[in-house]
C-alpha positions in Angstrom: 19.7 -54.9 12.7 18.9 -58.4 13.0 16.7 -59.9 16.1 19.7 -61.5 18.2 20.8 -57.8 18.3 17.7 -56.5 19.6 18.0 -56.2 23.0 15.3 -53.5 24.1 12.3 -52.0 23.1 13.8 -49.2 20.8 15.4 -52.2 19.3 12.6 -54.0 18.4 10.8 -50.5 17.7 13.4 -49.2 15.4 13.2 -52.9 13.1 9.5 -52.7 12.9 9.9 -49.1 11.7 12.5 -50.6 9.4 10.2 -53.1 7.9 6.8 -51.7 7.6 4.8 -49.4 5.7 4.8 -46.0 7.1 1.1 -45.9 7.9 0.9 -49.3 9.0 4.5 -48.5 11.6 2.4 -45.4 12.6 -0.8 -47.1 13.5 1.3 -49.1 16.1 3.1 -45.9 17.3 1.5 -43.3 16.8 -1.3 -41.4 19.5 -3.8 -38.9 19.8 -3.6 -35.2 19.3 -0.2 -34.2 20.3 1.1 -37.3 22.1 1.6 -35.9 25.3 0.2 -38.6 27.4 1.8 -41.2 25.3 5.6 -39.6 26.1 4.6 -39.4 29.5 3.3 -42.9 29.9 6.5 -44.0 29.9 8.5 -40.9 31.1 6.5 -41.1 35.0 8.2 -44.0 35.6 11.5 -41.8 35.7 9.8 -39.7 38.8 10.2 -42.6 41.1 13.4 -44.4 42.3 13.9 -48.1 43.4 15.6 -48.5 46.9 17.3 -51.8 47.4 18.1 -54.4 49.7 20.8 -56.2 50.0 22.2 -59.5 51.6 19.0 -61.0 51.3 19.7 -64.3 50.1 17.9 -64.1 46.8 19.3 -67.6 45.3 15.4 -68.7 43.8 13.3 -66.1 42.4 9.5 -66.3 42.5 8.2 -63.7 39.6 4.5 -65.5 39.8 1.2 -63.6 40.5 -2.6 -64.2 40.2 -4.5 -62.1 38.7 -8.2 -62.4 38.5 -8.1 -66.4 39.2 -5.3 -66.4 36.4 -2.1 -67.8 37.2 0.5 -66.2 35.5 4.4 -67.1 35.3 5.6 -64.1 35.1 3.7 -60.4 36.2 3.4 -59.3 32.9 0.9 -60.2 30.2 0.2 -59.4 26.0 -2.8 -57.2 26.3 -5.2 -57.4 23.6 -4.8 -55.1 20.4 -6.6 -54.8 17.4 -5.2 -55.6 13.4 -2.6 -57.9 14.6 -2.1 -60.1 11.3 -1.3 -56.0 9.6 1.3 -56.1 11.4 2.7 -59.7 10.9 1.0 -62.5 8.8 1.4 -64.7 12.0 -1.0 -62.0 14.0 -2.5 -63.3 17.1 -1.1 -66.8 16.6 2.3 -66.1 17.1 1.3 -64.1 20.3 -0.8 -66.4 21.7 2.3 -69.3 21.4 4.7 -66.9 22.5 2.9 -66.4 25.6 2.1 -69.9 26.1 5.6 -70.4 26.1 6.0 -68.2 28.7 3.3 -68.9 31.2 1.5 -65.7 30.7 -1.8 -64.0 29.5 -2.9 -62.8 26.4 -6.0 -61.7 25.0 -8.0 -61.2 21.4 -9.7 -58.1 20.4 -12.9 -57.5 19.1 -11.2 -56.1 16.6 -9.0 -59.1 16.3 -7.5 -60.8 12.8 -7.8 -64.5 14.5 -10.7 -66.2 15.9 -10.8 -66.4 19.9 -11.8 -70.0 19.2 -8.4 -70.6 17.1 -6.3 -69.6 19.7 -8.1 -70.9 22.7 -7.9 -74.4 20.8 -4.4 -74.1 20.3 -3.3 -72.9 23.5 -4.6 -73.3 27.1 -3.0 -70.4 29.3 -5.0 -67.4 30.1 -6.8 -65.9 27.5 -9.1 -62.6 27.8 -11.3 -61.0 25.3 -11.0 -57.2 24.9 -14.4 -56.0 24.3 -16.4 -53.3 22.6 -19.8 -52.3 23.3 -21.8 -51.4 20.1 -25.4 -50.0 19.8 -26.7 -53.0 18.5 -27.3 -54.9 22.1 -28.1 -58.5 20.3 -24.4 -57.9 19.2 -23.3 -57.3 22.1 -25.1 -60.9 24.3 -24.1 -62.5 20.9 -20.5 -62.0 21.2 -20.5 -62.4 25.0 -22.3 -65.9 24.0 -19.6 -66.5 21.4 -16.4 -65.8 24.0 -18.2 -68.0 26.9 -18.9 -71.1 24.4 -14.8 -71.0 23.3 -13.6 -70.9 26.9 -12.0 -67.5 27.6 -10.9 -66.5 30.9 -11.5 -63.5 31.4 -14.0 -60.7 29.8 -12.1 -57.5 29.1 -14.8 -54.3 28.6 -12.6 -51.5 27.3 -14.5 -48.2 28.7 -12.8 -45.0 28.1 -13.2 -45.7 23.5 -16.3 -44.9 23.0 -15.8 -42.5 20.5 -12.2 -42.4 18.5 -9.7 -40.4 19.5 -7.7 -37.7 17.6 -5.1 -39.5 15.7 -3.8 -37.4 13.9 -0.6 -39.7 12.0 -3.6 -42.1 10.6 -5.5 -38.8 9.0 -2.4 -38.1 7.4 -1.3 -41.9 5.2 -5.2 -42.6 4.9 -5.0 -45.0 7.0 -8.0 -47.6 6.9 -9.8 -51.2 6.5 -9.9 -51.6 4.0 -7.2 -49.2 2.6 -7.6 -45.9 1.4 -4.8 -44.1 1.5 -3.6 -40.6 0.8 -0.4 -40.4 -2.1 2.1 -39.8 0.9 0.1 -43.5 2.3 0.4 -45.0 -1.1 4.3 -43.7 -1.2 5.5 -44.9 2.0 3.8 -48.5 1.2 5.8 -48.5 -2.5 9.3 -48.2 -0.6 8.9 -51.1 1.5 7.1 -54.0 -1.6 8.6 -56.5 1.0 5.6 -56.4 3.5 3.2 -56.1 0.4 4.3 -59.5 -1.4 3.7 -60.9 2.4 0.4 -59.3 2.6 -0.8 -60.7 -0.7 1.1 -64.2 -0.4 -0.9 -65.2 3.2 -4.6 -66.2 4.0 -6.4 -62.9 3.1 -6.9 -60.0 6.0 -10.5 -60.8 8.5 -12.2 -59.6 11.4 -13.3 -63.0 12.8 -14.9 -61.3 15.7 -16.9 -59.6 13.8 -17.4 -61.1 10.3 -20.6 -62.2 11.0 -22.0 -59.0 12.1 -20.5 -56.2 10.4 -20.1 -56.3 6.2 -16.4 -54.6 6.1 -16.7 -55.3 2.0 -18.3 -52.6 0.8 -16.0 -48.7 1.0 -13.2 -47.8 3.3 -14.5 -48.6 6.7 -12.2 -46.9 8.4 -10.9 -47.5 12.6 -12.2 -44.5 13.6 -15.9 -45.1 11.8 -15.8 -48.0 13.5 -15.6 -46.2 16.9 -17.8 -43.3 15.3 -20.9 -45.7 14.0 -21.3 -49.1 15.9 -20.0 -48.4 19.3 -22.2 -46.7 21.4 -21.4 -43.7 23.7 -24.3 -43.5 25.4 -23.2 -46.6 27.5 -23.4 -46.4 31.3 -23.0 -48.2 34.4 -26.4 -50.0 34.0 -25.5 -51.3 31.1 -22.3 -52.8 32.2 -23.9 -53.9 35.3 -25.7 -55.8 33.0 -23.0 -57.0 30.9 -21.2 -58.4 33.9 -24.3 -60.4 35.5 -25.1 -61.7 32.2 -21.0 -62.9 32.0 -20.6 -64.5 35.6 -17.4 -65.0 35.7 -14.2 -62.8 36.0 -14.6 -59.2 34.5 -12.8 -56.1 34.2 -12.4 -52.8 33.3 -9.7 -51.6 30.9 -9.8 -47.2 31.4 -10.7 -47.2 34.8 -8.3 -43.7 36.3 -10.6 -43.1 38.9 -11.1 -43.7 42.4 -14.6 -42.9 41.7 -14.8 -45.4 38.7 -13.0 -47.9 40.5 -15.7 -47.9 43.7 -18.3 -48.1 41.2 -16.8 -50.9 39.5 -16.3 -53.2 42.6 -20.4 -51.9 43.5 -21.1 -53.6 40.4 -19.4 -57.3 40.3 -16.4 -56.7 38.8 -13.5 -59.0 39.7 -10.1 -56.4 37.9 -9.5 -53.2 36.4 -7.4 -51.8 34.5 -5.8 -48.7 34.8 -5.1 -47.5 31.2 -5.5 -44.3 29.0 -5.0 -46.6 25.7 -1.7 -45.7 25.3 -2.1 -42.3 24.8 -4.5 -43.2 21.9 -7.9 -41.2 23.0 -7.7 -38.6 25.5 -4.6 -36.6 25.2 -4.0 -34.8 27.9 -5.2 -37.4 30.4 -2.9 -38.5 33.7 -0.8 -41.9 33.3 -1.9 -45.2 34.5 1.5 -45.1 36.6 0.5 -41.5 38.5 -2.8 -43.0 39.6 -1.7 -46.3 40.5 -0.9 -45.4 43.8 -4.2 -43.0 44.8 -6.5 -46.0 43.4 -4.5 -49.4 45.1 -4.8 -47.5 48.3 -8.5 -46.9 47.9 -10.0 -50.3 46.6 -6.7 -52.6 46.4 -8.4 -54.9 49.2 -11.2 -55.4 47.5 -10.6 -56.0 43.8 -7.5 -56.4 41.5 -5.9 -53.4 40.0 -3.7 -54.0 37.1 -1.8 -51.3 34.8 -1.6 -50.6 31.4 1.0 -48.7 29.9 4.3 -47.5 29.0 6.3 -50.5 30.2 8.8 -50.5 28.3 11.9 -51.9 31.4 11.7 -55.0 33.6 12.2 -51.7 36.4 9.1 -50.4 35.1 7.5 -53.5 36.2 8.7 -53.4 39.6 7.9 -49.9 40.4 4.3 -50.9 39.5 4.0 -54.1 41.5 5.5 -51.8 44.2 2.7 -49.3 43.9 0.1 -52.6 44.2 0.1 -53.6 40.7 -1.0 -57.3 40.6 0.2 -57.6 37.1 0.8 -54.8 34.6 0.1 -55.2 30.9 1.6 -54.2 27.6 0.9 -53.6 24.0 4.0 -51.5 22.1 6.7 -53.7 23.9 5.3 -57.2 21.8 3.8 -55.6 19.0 7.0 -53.8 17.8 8.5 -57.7 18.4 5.7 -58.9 16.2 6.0 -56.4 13.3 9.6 -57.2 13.3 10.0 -61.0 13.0 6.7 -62.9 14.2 6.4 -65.9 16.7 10.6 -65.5 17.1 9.8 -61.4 18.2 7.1 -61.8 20.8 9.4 -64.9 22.7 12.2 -62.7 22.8 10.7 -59.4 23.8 9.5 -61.5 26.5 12.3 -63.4 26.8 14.2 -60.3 27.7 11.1 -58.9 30.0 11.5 -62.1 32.2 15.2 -61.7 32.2 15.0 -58.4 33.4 12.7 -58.8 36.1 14.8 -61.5 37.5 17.9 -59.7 37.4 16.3 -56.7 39.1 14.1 -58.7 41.8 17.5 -59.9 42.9 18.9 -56.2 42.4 16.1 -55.4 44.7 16.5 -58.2 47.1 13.3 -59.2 46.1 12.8 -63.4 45.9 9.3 -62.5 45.1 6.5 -60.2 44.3 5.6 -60.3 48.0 8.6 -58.4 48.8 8.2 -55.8 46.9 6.2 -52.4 48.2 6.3 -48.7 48.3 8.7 -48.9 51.1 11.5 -50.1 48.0 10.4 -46.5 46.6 11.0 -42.9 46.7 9.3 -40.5 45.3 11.0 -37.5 43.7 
């Protein structure tokens, strides 16, 4: 399967299967315990239908939002993920111009394989950075510091990873940073050499974000030590309280599923959050972003932006959310299948074909823009 022929995201999934390593095609895909949560991410979007409008004159379409003082083109945005440059020698650089391209958001990780400084050079639309909070509290103002000085947008406090979760695909290749893999790991990487002469051929694997902190050179320092040993679970609401004073500017919460967390955040300063369960990653077992949209938008959607995380996969996926109150959702899987699977080119088509589904189904809807849409257009089943 070439790219012009992917057209969705089991397309663009089923290539990046094609062309990496088995560990490395199972990091991206893969979730915790027995990926429950992860099928049903995407499968709660097939609980609710769309009710449409016709005759409603929808010649111009208007797909624009704000989110968090961010103008974005288009309602969706890249959300941050970790290793991107594993997965593609391009990494964050290609999704950074891809969404430039596209008048949307994107964001670097922590745990990122490009500077936030690179990328905020290169490129001026909004940019967020998704952060962790370690144990070591000078890390933590020092990063903030660090993400302020290069200009990012918005500061992204992942909340519900403070410990790793349960993943149980990873445990079985060995998979690490650096590598140290079990035989079926070192098998599944000997069938596909291609991605290894790539890997050894371009500038060699970092953790900008964190280089200056955290010596990665010495043993396997594996994702889930990372969670285990520098991130600290016995962070609270104080703390972030703190975090978000010492930022002032626009925050958010990426794991809020709560209306009780979501209160809380607002009582503390926070300008978004983000309704996510990592993709399934950490607790398995836990309710979809989707399912709780609507119980949190009609608790707190007055008084602070609520975006959603997770299991987009359809431009109708995206209106069902924006219908629930969604001010933007965001996406991981959908670009970094793309990525894995040809680079820069990937991420502008997967979006590419997000943008061209949205249109086609605002004006489905009878929808010229997101205004129009709301939970009237829905029924539940």
């Amino acid at each position: 399967m070439r790219l012009k022929h992917c057209h969705n995201f089991q397309d663009f999934r089923t290539l990046a299967r094609k062309r990496l390593p088995g560990p490395i095609f199972n990091y991206i895909d893969g979730a915790a315990d027995d990926e429950v949560t992860y099928r049903r991410n995407t499968a709660a979007f097939d609980d609710v239908d769309l009710v449409p409008n016709v005759l409603a004159g929808v010649k111009d379409i208007d797909m624009s939002v704000t989110v968090m003082g961010q103008k974005l083109d288009m309602p969706i945005y890249c959300s941050p993920t970790a290793l991107q440059r594993l997965f593609h020698h391009q990494g964050e650089r290609a999704v950074a111009a891809a969404a430039a391209k596209y008048g949307t958001m994107f964001g670097v990780s922590s745990l990122g394989t490009v500077s936030l400084e690179e990328v905020r050079k290169a490129h001026s639309n909004p940019q967020v950075y998704q952060f962790y909070f370690h144990k070591d509290r000078g890390l933590n103002k020092a990063m903030m510091e660090r993400a302020k000085e290069s200009g990012i947008d918005v500061m992204m406090l992942t909340v519900d990873s403070i410990t790793g979760g349960n993943r149980e695909r990873d445990k079985r290749t060995g998979f690490s940073i650096p590598f140290q893999l079990t035989p079926r790991g070192i098998l599944e990487f000997m069938i596909k050499p291609a991605w290894g002469i790539n890997y050894v051929t371009h500038e060699s694997f970092k953790l900008p974000q964190l280089d200056d902190h955290v010596d990665m050179s010495g043993g396997a320092v594996s994702i889930g030590r990372y969670f285990t040993d520098m991130l600290d679970p016995s962070m609270d609401w104080d703390d972030v309280a703190e975090m978000v004073k010492l930022w002032d500017g626009q925050f958010c919460l990426k794991g809020i599923m709560s209306v009780e967390d979501a209160k809380r955040a607002i009582d503390i300063g926070c300008t978004g959050i983000i309704l996510s369960n990592h993709g399934g990653r950490q607790l398995d077992g836990s309710r979809t972003a989707f399912d709780q949209l609507a119980e949190i938008v009609d608790a707190v959607g007055d008084q602070i932006d609520v975006i959603m995380d997770g299991g987009i996969q359809r431009g109708t996926h995206i209106l069902k959310a924006l219908s629930l109150g969604a001010k933007a959702v965001g996406g991981g899987r959908f670009y970094l299948y793309a990525l894995a699977a040809a680079g820069q080119p990937g991420v502008e088509r997967a979006l590419e074909l997000m943008r061209t589904e949205i249109e086609r189904d605002m004006r489905l809807m009878g929808c010229r823009s997101v205004a129009d849409l709301s939970v009237s257009n829905l029924r539940f089943r």
